[in-house]
C-alpha positions in Angstrom: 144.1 93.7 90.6 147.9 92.8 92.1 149.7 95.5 90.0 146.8 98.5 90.3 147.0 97.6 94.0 150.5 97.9 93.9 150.4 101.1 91.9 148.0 103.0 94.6 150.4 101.7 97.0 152.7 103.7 95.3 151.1 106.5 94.4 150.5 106.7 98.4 153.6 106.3 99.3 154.6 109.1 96.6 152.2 111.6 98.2 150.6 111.5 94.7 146.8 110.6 96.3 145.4 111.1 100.0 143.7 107.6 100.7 143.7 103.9 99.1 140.6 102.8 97.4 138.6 99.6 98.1 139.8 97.1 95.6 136.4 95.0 94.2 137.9 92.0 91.8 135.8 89.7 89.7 136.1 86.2 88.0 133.8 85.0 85.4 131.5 82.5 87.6 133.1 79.5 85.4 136.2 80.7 85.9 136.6 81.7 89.8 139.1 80.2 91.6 139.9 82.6 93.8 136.1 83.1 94.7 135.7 79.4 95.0 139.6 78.7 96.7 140.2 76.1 94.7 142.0 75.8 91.3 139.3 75.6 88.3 140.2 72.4 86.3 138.1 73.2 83.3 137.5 77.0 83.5 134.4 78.3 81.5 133.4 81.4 80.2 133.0 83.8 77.8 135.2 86.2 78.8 138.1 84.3 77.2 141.3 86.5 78.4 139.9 85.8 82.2 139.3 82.3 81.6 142.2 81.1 84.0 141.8 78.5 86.6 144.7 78.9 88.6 146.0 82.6 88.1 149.6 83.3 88.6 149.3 86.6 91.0 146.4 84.2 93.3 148.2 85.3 96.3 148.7 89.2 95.4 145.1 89.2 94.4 144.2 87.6 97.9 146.8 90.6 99.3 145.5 93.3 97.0 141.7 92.3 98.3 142.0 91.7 102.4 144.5 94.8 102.9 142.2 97.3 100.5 139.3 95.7 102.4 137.8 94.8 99.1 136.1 91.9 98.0 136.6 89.2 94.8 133.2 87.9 93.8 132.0 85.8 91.0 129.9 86.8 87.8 127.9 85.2 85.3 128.5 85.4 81.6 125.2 86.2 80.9 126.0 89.3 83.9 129.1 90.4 82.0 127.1 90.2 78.1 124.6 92.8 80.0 127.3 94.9 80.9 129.3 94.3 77.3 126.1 95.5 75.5 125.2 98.5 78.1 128.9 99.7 77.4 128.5 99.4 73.5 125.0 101.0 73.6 125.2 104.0 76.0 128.9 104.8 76.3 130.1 103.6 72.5 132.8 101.6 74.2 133.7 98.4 72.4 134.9 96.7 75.0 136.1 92.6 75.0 133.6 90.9 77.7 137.0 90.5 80.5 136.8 94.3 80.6 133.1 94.5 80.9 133.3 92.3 83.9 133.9 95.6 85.9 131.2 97.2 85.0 129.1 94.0 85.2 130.6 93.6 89.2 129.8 96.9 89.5 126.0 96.9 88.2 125.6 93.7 90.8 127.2 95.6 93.8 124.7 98.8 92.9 121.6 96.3 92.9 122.5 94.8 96.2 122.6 98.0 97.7 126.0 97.8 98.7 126.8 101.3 97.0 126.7 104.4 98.5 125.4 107.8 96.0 128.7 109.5 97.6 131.0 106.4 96.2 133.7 107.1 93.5 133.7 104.0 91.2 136.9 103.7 88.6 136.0 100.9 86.2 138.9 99.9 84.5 138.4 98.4 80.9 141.8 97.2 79.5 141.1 95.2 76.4 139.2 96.2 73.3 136.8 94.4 71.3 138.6 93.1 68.6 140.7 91.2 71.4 137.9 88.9 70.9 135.5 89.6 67.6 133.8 86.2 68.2 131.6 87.4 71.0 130.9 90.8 69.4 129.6 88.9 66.0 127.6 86.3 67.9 126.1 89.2 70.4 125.0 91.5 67.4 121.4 91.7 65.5 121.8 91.4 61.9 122.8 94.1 59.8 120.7 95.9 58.0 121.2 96.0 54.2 120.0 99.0 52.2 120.9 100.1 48.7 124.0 102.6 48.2 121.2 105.8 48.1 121.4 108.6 50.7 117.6 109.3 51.1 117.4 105.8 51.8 119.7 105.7 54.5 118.1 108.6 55.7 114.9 107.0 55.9 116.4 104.0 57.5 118.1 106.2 60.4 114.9 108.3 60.7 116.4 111.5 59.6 115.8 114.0 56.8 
């Protein structure tokens, strides 16, 4: 959030956009020091590149939240595996679960009304799924095995 913050700043400053956008940040729940102000000893989740309980840019994040008049709020593993799915399923992103987290903050913000139908939403999704292939095998239904035969993978695909 620190270096996008910094970057609309920027871009600001550069006459490049009109207006600064409201920065929402989110932690994994087992991981949210910032949420919890306090450094996270043993930081769980499965978002593994956002498991970090004591994050170097703390204080820009802070900066990047209060000036934007954002918010940094916590969510739930089984909140961002909802969101990692959704992606995957409708949108045929393959996205590691730290990058679903946005869309997973932003699902929670829609269902507690605090988004407007005339709000812009820009998710950003940095890391791809084979940053992490453990969660994507352990989050999959089992393949389907047919034989090597066109009208049977027809059939299985309902087409033809």
């Amino acid at each position: 959030i620190t270096a996008y913050w910094r970057g609309y700043k920027e871009y600001l400053a550069a006459g490049k956009i009109t207006h600064l956008p409201r920065m929402m940040g989110f932690e994994a729940a087992g991981a949210a020091p910032i949420v919890h102000k306090r450094v996270i000893e043993e930081p769980r989740t499965v978002a593994t590149a956002i498991r970090i309980g004591n994050p170097a840019s703390w204080q820009g994040a802070e900066a990047a939240r209060d000036e934007s008049g954002g918010a940094i709020e916590a969510i739930t593993d089984d909140e961002i595996l909802e969101a990692y799915r959704l992606l995957a399923r409708t949108e045929g992103v393959f996205a590691e679960p730290a990058s679903a987290i946005s869309l997973a903050g932003a699902l929670k913000l829609g269902a507690s009304g605090r988004l407007r139908p005339q709000d812009v939403l820009v998710l950003t999704l940095t890391g791809h799924g084979l940053k992490d292939p453990d969660t994507a095998i352990a989050n999959s239904e089992a393949a389907i095995k047919i034989a090597a035969d066109p009208a049977r993978l027809a059939a299985v695909l309902e087409v033809g």
